[in-house]
N, C-alpha and C positions, 0 to 999 in steps of 0.2 A: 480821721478815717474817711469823710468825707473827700477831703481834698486828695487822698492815696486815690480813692473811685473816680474823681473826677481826671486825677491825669493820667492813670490805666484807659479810661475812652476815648480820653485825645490819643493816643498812645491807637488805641486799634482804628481808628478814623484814619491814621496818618498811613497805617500799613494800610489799608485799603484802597484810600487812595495810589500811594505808591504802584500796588499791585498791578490798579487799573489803567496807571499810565504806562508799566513795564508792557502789560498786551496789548494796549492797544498799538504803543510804539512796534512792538514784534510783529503786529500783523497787517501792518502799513509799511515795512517794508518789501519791497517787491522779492515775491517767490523766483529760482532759476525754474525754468521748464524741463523735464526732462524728457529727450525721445527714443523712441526705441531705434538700433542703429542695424540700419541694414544692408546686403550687399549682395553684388548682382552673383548670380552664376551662370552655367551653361546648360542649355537643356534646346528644347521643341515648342516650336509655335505654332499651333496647328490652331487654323482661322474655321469657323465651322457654322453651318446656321441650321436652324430647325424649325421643317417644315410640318405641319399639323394637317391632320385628316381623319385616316377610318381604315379599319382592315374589313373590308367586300370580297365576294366571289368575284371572279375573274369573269363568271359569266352565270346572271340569273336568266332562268327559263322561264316564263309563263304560260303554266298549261291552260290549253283554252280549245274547248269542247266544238266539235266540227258540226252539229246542227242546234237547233236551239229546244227548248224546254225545262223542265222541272227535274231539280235535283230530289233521287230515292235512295242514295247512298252515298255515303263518302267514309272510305277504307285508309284514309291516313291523318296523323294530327302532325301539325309542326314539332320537325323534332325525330322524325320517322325515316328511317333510310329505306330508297324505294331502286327499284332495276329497272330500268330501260325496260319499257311495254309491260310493265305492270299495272292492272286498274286499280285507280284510283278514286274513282268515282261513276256513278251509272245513273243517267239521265233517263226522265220519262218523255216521249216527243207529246208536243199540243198539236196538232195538224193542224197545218193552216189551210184555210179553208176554200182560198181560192186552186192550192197546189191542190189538193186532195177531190174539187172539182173537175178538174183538170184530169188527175188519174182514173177516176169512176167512168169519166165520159170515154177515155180512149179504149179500157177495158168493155163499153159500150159497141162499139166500131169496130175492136177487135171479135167481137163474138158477130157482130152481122157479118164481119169480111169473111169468119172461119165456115157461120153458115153455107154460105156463099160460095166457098171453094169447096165443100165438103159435095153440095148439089151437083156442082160441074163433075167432081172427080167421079160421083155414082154413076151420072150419065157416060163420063168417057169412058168407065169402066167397064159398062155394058156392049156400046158399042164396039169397043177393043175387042172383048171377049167374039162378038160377032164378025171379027176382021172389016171392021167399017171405017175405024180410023185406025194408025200407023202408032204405033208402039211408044214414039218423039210426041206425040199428041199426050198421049195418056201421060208416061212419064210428066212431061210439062205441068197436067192437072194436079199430080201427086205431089211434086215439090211445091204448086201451090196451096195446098193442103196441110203440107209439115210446113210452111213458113207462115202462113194463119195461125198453126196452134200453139209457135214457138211466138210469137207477137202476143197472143194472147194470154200464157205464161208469164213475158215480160211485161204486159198492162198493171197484171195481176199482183205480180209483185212489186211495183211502184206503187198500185194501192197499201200495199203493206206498211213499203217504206214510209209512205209519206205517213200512215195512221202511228208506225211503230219504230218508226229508225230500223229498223232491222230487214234485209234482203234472207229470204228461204237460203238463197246461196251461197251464203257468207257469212250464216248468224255468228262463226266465232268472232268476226273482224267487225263486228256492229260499231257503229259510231255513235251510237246510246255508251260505250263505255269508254272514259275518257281514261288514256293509259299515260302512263311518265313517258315521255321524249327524250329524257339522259336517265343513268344512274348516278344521285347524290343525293343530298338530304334534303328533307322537305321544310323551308325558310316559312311557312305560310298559306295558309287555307284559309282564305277571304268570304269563303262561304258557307251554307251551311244547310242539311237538308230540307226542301220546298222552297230553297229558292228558286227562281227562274232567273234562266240563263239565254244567251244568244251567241249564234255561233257568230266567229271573225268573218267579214266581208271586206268589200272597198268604201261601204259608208259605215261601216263600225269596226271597231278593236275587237270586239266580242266581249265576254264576261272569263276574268281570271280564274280556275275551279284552284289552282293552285301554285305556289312559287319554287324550284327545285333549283337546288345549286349544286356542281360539286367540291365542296369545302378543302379537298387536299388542292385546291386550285388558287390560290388567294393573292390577292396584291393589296397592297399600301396604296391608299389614294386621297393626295391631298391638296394643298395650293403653293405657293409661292408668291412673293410681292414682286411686283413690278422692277424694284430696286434689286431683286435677289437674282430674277429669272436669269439675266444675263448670264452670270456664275457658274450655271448649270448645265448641262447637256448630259445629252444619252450616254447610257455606260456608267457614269460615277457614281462608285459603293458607295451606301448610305446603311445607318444602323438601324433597324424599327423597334422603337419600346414601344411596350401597350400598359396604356395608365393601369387595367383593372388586373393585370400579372406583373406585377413589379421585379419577377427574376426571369421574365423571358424577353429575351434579345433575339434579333434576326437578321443577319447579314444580307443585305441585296442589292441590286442594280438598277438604277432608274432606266426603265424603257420605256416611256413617253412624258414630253411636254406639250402642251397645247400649244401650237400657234396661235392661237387666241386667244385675248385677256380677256375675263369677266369683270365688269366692273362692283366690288362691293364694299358700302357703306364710305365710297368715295375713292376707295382703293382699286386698281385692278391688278387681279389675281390671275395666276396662269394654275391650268389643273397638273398634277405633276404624278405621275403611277412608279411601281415599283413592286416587282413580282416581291410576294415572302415566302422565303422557304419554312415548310410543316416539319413539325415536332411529331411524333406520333403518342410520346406522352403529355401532349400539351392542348385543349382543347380550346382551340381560336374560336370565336363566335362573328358572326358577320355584325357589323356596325360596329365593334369596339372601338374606343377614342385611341390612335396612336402618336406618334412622332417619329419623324426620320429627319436623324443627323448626317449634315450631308458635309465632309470637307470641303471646305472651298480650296486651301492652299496650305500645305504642311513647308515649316523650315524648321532643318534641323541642326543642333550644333550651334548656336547662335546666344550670345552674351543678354543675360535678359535680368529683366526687375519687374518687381508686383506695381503694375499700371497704378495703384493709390498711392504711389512711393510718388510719380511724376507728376508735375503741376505744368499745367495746361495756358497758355496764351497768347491766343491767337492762331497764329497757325508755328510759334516756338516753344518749344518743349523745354523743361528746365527742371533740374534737382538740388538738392543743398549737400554739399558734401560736408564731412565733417573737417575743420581746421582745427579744434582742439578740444580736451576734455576737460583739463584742468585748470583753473575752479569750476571754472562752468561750459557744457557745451557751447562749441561754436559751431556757425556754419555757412558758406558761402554759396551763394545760389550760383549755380552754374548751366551753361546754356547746353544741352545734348541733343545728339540727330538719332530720331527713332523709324522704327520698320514697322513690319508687321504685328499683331496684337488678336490675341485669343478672348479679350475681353476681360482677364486674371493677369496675365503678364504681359509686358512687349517687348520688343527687341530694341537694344540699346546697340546702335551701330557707329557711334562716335562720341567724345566728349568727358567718357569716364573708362576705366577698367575695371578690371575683376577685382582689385583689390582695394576700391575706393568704399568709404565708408560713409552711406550718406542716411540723410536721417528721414525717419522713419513715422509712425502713427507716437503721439503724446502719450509717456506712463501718467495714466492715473495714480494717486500717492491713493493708499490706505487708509 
């Protein structure tokens, strides 16, 4: 019994062994490769690059208040559509104090001048009245007297101005209330009421009360490399997507490259604009992240293959056609003259046909 158990062990020892040397043999020899087989066709090679930027108004306003002082009101928040000369804000004036010395004292002047013509005209009036002076005398006195008290009106209301921003004559047109300059929407109100403001001069910008754009007005604005500019000019349709609407598209026209590069982060960039056309169900917002696809060069009708199909070297292009399938793929590497390239396919313009079979990306096995 013994000796039956012992050569049953030799007996599974030996198939195990066996077994171990059938796989390992099986899998020491060399596997065929097999590749996916592909082949050219006819279609479009359209060369394209894409430029990065922003959808902007075509033109922001900066309203800015024509004297200076403290803000008592403000009538719009970002976000607010406003009309041409509507107020949007009402300023209180601080008198400055050398203007406003200035105005007291001529109001001063004017009242001694008006005294003073008022004495003359009584006298000439008198003697008039007595045929002592000539009618041209008198007359003379009196228009001296209405140009005193019309001076003295004007004094009077420059004290105003200068205490209150506001002329008696004109209070609808007060420059205490700062009005919109376009109709469009309001991008920004930088400020907020008690602050103090200063009107625009030639030593200062003045203080922004608010930003207005009109939003059915918009362009695409963005850069260009150095390498690309060339490519480009005015006129050439470009597509604009905008990252944050993923179904809105917009046909347009580049109208402006800068003649001059910026340089940045070592690069120089040219600025590159393009009107977009408005959607009226679609709300654009100023600064959105966009892209515009710009063609560089369409050919159409032209024999082509998937650019990962060609192997690259040097400045010779080259593919493996197939020679045979059975038992195992072959394949001959063969030399081809290529064109143009979309960055997915390129143009194959000599060296193979439409009917050549060449190989392709490695099937992985299962």
């Amino acid at each position: 019994m013994k000796k039956f158990f012992r050569i049953f062990l030799w007996i599974i020892v030996a198939l195990i062994f066996v077994a171990t040397f059938v796989f390992l043999y099986l899998n020491s020899k060399p596997k065929d490769t097999v590749y996916e087989i592909v082949s050219p066709d006819t279609g479009t090679i359209e060369q394209t690059t894409v430029l990065t930027g922003s959808i902007e108004p075509r033109d922001e306003i900066l309203i800015k208040p024509q004297i200076s002082g403290i803000i008592t009101q403000i009538n719009v928040e970002p976000g607010d559509m406003v009309q041409e000369g509507q107020v949007i804000a009402v300023i209180k004036v601080i008198p400055d104090a050398s203007q406003l010395s200035d105005a007291e004292s001529r109001v001063s002047l004017a009242n001694i001048a008006l005294d003073d013509a008022r004495l003359k005209h009584e006298r000439n009036k008198q003697l008039f009245e007595r045929k002592v002076i000539s009618r041209e005398e008198y007359e003379n006195t009196e228009a001296a007297l209405n140009k005193a008290e019309s001076e003295l009106a004007s004094a009077k209301d420059a004290v105003t101005i200068v205490k209150q921003g506001v002329s008696r004559y004109n209070a609808s047109e007060a420059n205490t209330q700062v009005r919109a300059t376009i109709t469009g929407l309001v991008l920004d109100v930088p400020v907020k009421v008690g602050t103090s403001v200063i009107q625009s001069n030639t030593f200062n910008d003045g203080t922004t009360i608010a930003t207005v754009a009109d939003m059915n007005n918009l362009i695409f604005k963005g850069t260009a490399d150095e390498t690309e500019v060339g490519s480009l000019s005015v006129g050439m349709p470009v597509s604009i997507t905008v990252g944050a609407l993923p179904d809105f598209r917009s046909d347009a026209t580049i109208e402006y490259i800068s003649p001059k590069g910026t340089e940045s982060n070592g690069a120089n960039t040219f600025e590159v604009r393009a009107a977009v056309s408005t959607d009226p169900d679609v709300k654009l917002r100023a600064g959105y992240s966009a892209n515009a696809t710009v063609a560089l060069n369409r050919t159409g009708n032209v024999l082509r293959l998937p650019e990962s199909v060609v192997e690259f070297a040097g400045d010779s292009t080259f593919v493996y056609v197939m020679t045979d399938s059975v038992p195992a793929q072959k394949f001959r590497r063969t030399q081809i003259k290529t064109g143009a390239s979309d960055g997915i396919n390129i143009e194959i313009k000599s060296g193979i046909d439409k009917k050549s079979r060449l190989r392709g990306a490695e099937i992985k096995e299962q």
